[in-house]
N, C-alpha and C positions, 0 to 999 in steps of 0.2 A: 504494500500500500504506500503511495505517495503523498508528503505530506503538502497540500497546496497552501497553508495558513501565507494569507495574505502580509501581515508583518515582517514574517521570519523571510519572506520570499524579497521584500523592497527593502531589507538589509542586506542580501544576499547582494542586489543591484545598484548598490548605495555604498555602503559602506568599506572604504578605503579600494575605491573602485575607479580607475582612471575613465577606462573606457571599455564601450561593448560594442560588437559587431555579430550583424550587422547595426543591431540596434537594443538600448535596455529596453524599449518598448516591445520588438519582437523576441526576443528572451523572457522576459515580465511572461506574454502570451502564452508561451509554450510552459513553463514551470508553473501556470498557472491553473494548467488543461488534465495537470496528471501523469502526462506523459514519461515514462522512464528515462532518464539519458544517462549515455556513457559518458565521463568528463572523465579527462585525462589531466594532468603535468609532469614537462618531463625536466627531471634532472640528469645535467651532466655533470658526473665526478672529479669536480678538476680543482677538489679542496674539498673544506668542512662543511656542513649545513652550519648556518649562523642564522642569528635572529631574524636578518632580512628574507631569507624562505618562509618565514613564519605564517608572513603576509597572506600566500597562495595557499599553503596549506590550512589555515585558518577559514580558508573559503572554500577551501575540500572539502574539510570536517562539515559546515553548514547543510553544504550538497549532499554529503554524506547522511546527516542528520534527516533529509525530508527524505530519504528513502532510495537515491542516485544510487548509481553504480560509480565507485573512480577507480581512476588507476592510477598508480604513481611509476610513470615509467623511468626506468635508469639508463640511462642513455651512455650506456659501457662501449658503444661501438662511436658515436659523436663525440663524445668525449676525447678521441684518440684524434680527430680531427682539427677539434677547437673551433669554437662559436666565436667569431669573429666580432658578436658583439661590441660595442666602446672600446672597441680597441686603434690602437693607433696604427699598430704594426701588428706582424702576423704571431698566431699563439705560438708558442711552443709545443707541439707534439707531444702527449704524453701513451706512453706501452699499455697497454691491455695490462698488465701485470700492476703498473703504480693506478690504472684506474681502479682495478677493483680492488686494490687496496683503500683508496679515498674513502670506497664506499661500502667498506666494510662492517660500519655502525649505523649506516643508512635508518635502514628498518624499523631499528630499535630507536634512532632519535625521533623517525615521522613519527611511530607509536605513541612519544609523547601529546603527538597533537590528533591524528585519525584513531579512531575506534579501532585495533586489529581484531578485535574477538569479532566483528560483527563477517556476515557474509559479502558483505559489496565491497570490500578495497581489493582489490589485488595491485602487487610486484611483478612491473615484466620488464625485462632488456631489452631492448633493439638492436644488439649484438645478433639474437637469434635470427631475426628475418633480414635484416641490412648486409651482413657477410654473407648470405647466400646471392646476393643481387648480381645476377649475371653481365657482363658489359654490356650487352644486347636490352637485355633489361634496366638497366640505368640510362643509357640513353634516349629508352623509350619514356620514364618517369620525367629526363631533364628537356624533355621535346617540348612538354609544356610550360615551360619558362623562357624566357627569353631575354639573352645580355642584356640590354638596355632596361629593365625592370630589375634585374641582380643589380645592377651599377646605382640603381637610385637610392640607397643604403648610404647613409650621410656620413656613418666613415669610412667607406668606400670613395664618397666623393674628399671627404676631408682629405684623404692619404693622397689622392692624385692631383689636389695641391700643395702637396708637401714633397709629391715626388714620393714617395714611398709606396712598396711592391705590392702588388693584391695577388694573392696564390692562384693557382685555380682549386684548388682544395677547399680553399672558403666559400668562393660560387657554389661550390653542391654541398657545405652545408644545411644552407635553409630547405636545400631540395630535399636532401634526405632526411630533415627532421619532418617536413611535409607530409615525405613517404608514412612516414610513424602514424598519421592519422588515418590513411587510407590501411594499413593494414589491418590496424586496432576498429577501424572502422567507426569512430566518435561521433559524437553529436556536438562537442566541445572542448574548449581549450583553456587553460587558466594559465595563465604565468604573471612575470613581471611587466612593466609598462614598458620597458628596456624590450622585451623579447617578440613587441609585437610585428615586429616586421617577418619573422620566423612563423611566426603562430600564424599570421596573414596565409603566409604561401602556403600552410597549407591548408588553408579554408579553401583556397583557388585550384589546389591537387583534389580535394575531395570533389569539389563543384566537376572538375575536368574527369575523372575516374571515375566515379561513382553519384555522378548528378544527381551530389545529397549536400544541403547546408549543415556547415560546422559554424558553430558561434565560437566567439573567440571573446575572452575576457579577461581583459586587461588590469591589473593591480596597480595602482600606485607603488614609489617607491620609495623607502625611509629617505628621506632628505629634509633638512631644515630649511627657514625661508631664505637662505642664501643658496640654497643648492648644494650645501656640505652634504654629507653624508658617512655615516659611519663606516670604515671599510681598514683594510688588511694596513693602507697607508698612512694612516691617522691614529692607527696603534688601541683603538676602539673597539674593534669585533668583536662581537659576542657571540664566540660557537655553542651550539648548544649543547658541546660534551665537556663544557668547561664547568668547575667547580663553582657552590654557589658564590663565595668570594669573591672569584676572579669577576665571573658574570653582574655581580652587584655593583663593583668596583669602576669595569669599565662602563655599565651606563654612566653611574655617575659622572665618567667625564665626558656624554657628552654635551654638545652645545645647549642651549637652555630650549633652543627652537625647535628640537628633534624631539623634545619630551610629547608635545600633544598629537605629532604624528606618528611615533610610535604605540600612542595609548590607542589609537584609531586603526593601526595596520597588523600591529602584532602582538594584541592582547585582546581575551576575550570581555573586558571593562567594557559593560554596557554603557553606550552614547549617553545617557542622561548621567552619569556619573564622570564621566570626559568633560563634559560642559561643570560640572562643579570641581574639579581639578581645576581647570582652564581660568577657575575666577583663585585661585590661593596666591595672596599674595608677594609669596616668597618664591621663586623659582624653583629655588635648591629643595621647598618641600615639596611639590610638584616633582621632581627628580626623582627624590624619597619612594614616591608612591610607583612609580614607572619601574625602578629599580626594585622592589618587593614583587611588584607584579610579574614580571619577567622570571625572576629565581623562584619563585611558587608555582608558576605555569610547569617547569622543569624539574624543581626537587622540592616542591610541596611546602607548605608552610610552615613549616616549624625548620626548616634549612632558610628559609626567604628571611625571619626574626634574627637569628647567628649571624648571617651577615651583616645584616645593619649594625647589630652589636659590634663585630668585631671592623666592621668600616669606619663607627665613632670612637672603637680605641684607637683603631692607626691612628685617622685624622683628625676627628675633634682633641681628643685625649694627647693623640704624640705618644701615643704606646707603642708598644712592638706587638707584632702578633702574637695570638695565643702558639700559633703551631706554624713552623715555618723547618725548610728544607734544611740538613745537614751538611754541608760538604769537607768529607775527610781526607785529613791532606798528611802527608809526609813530611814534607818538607814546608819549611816557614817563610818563604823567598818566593814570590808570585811576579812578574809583570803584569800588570793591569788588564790589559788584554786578553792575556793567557787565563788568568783566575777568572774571568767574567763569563770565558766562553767553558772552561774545562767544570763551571761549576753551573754549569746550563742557564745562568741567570741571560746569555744573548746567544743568540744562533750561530754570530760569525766574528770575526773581529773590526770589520767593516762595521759592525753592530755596534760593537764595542768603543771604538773609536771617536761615534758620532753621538754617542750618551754620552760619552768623557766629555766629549767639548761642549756639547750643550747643559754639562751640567748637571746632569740626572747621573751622579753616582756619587754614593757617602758611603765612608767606613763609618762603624760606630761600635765603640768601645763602652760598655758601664750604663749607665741610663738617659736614653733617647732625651727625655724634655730636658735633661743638660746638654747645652750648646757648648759647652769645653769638649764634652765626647765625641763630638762628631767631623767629621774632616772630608771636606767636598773634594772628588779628584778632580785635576783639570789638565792634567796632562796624561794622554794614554799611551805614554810608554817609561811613566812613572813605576818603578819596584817598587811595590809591597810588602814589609816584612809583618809577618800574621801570628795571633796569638791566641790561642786556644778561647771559645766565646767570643770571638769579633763574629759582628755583624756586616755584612757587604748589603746595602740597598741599591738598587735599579730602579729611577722613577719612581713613581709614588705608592707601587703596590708590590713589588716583588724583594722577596728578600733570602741571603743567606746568612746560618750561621756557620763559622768556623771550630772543627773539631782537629786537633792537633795529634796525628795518633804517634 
């Protein structure tokens, strides 16, 4: 049984919803009629799920909820291609082997937001039907496209005034993600507002193959009103297999303008309770509340309380954390670089480098709210001699202690 409740269906339509195609009005129509539909999203593994998926799968779960069929497709075989999306220059290639590595915890994180017990979601790859596509048969799929509609792609056009290369590997991207709705045979498409160019093509495969309408619906995407957005480069992301801590920590920093679009795209905080956030007069409790919401939607409420707590020892208080990582060492002689990266607190030393000079790195010896204890580095190729109980911090959430063995 399909649930047609008029409310549940013009949030569905409405809520953190860029755009629909062909229209909300004929989507409204049909989800209004009864009608069963397939709705599909597809992910490519080319990294973690983070909060910004949330967006689309928060609008699966609803679909989910009236009675739909979806499917979360993992796109193990595009992935190896790379979505050409906002990008400037061409992806990097990634093995079949690092993809299904990425997408290893997949399941288990959409789980936190889709019903799995229920009968209507399913898991599929497009590994399966895309690696069997014969030449004869990709050609005949890419017959219905044509260059000058691939080229209209704005970084496509961006890069050919920068002089920069377009593959041809990227042209039959959208082709092949196209293919994906003709096989699975959809009624619909959800992604991000970013992906509608992809989701388009193949509303126009299915129309051209099986003269059937695919609707396509389009999500907003977290950015504040400057167009920032939280992402891998701003040092913000919030994966959703990260501790609640970490996850609490980084909303916190971000911008104050991403808090009310966040509460709209990737939490289930009823609109009428959005609008009385929206009137607090303090930003940072507004933050507060974004931040709770987020680590409860993922490790439940009684982990979402712990962090706050232990967010107001670091930073209100100037405490140290209750529990923080060990790293044991041999010998008491470090270069700065070497100790940052050998004690996982940065990835690289290029990492390492560019926290030094900006500042974002303290020893601290004895107790934090004493400013005699603490010692800013600012040169990264400064030696360290280390003494059993030093603290090393990285920016304003990460930290180690030293163990002397």
């Amino acid at each position: 049984m399909i649930d047609t409740n008029p409310q549940k269906i013009e949030e569905i339509l409405t809520r953190g919803v860029e755009n629909v195609y062909p229209s909300k009005e004929e989507l409204g129509k049909v989800l209004l009629s009864g009608k069963k539909l397939r709705i599909y999203n597809g992910i490519d593994p080319t990294g973690k799920l983070h909060v910004g998926h949330a967006a689309v799968l928060l609008k699966l779960r609803q679909l989910q909820d009236l009675g739909h069929e979806v499917i979360v497709l993992i796109g193990d075989f595009t992935a190896t291609i790379g979505d050409p999306t906002g990008k400037s220059k061409t992806r990097k290639s990634l093995t079949r082997k690092e993809v299904l590595k990425n997408a290893k915890d997949y399941k288990k994180l959409v789980g936190k937001i889709l019903d799995l017990k229920k009968s209507n979601v399913r898991f599929l790859y497009n590994e399966k039907w895309t690696n069997k596509l014969k030449p004869s048969d990709l050609l005949s799929v890419a017959s219905n496209f044509t260059v000058a509609r691939l080229l209209e792609r704005d970084m496509f056009q961006e890069r050919m005034k920068a002089g920069e290369d377009i593959s041809a590997q990227e042209f039959f991207y959208p082709i092949l993600q196209a293919y994906d709705s003709v096989v699975m045979d959809v009624d619909m498409e959800i992604g991000g507002n970013d992906q509608t160019f992809n989701m388009l093509a193949g509303r126009t495969l299915m129309r051209k193959m099986k003269n059937k309408e695919k609707f396509v619906l389009a999500t907003k995407l977290l950015v504040d009103a400057t167009g920032k957005k939280m992402g891998k480069t701003e040092g913000n992301m919030v994966n959703l297999d990260e501790n609640p801590n970490d996850m609490y920590g980084k909303v916190m920093s971000w911008p104050d303008g991403l808090v009310v679009p966040a509460l709209e795209i990737c939490t289930r905080v009823p609109m009428d309770k959005i609008e009385e956030v929206k009137k607090m007069p303090n930003p940072r409790d507004q933050k507060v509340f974004l931040a709770k919401e987020i680590v409860k939607m993922y490790h439940g409420e009684k982990e979402a309380q712990k962090a706050e707590e232990e967010f107001n020892k670091i930073f209100r208080n100037k405490e140290l954390p209750s529990d923080m990582p060990v790293f044991e060492v041999t010998k008491n002689n470090y270069f700065i670089s070497d100790l940052l990266v050998e004690s996982k607190l940065v990835s690289s030393k290029n990492e390492a480098k560019r926290l030094v000079e900006g500042g974002g790195v303290e020893i601290i010896n004895g107790d934090p709210t004493n400013g005699d204890n603490k010692e800013r580095i600012s040169d990264w190729r400064k030696e360290v001699i280390l003494e059993d109980g030093m603290i090393i911090k990285v920016g304003s959430r990460k930290f180690v202690k030293i163990s002397l063995r």
